[in-house]
PLY file of the C-alpha trace (Angstrom):
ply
format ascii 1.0
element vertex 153
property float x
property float y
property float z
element edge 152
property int vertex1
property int vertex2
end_header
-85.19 2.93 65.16
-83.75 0.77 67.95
-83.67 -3.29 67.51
-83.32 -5.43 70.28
-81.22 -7.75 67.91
-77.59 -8.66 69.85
-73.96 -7.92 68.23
-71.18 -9.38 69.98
-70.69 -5.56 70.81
-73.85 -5.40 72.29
-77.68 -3.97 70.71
-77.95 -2.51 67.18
-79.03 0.76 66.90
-79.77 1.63 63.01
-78.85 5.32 62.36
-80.60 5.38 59.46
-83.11 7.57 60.86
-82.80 10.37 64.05
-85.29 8.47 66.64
-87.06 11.48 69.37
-89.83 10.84 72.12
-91.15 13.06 74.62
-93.55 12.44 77.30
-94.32 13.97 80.18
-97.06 13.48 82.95
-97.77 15.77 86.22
-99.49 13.51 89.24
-100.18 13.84 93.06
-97.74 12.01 94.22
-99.45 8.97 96.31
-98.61 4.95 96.44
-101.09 4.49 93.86
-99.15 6.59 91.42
-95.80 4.53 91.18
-97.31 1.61 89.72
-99.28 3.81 87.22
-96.29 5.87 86.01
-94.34 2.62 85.81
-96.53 1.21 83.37
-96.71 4.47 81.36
-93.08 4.77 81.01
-92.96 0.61 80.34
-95.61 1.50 77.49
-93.37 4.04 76.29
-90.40 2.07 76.27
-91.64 -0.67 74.38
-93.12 1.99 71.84
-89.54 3.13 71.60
-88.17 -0.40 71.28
-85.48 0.30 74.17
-83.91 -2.92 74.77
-85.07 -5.14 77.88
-81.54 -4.19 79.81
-81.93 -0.50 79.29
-85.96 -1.03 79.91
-85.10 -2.44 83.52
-82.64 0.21 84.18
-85.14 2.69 83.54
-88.20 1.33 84.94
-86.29 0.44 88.64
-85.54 3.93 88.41
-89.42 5.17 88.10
-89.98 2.95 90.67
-87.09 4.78 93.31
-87.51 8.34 91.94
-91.28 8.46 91.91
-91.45 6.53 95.37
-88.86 8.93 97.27
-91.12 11.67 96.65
-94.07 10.07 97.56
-91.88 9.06 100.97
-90.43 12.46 101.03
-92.07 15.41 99.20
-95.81 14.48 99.05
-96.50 17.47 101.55
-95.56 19.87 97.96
-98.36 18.61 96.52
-97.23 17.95 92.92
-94.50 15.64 90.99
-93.98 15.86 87.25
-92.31 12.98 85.34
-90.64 13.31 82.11
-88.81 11.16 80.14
-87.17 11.85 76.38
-85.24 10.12 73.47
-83.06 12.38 71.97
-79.49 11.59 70.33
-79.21 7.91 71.54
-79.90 8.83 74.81
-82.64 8.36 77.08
-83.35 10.94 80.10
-86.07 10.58 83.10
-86.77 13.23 85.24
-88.66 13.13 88.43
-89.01 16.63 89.72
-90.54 17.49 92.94
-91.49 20.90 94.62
-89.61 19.74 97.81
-86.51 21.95 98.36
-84.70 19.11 100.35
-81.53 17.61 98.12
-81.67 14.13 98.23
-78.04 12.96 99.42
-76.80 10.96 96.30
-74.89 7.96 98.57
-71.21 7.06 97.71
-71.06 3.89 95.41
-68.74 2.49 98.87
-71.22 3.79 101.38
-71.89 1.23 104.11
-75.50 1.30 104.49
-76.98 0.03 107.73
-78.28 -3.19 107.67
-81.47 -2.80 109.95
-82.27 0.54 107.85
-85.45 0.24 106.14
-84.41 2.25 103.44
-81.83 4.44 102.42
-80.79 1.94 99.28
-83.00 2.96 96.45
-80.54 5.98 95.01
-77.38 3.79 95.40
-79.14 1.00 93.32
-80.25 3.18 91.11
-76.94 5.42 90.33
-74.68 2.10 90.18
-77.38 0.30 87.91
-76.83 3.84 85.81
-73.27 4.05 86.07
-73.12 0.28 84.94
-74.66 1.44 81.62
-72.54 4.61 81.01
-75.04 6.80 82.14
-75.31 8.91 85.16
-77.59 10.15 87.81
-77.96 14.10 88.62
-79.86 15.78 90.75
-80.78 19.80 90.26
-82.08 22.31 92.50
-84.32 24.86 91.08
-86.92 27.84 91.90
-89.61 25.32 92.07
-88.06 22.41 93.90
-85.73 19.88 92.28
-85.72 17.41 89.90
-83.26 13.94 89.51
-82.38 13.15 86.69
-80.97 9.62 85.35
-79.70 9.78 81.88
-78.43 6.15 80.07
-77.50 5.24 76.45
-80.77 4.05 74.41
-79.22 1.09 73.13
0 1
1 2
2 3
3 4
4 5
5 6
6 7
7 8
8 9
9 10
10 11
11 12
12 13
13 14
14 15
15 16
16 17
17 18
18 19
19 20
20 21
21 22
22 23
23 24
24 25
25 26
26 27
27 28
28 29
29 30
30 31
31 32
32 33
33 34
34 35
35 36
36 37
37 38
38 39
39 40
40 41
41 42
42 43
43 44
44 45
45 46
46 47
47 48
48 49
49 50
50 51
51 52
52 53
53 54
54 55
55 56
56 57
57 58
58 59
59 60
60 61
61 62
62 63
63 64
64 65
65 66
66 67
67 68
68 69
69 70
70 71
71 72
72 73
73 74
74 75
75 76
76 77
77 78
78 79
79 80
80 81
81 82
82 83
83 84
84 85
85 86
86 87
87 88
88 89
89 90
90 91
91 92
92 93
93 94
94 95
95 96
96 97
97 98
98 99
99 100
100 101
101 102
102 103
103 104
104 105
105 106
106 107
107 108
108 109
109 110
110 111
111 112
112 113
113 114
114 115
115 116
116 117
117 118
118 119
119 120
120 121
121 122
122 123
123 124
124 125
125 126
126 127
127 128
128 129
129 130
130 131
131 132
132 133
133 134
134 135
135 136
136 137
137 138
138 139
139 140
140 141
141 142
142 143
143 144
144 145
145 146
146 147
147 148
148 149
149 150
150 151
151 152
């Protein structure tokens, strides 16, 4: 089970007991569905007891994932989100059947000011990396999925 009680170390996470979650969901991907796979995987994450840090890493990452393909892959037709607690780890995966790599941006990367986007996978992989996690992305037969993986706790 995973407290949200502090140690000068950082959150408590009681071994006592192996804690697993799976969920996944498949959705058209559309504007309307960020906000409602947000709140799933916020439901979710409070189920789990994820601390609030970890929460907002995860839930700003919904937000970018989910959104790119509706910005860049809604043409495919389908988007499946999965997310799992396994071995003190949580993983989300957005997978798309767009066959497009998304360009994971160099932490140093000047990014142009007057771009309207182009910012949401650099947030995302530093907010990640800042964790100890890390941000993947995969091609496969069916399109591709990114993946962000962080500790749970």
């Amino acid at each position: 089970m995973l407290t949200t009680a502090p140690s000068p170390a950082g959150p408590v996470v009681d071994t006592s007991a192996p804690v697993r979650g799976f969920a996944r969901w498949a959705a058209t991907p559309t504007a309307a569905t960020v906000p409602q796979v947000r709140s799933r995987v916020r439901t979710l994450l409070e189920g789990w007891r994820v601390t609030a840090d970890i929460a907002d890493v995860l839930l700003l990452a919904v937000s970018e994932l989910v959104g790119n393909v509706v910005l860049h892959a809604a043409a495919t037709g389908r988007m499946r989100v999965g997310i799992t607690l396994r071995g003190g780890w949580l993983q989300l995966e957005v997978s798309d059947g767009a066959a497009a790599l998304p360009r994971l941006p160099h932490p140093r990367a000047e990014v142009d000011p007057d771009s309207e986007d182009g910012r949401g996978l650099l947030i995302v992989q530093l907010m990640t990396a800042e964790t100890g996690g890390e941000l993947t992305v995969t091609a496969h037969e069916f399109g591709k999925s990114v993946r962000v993986r962080v500790p749970a706790a």
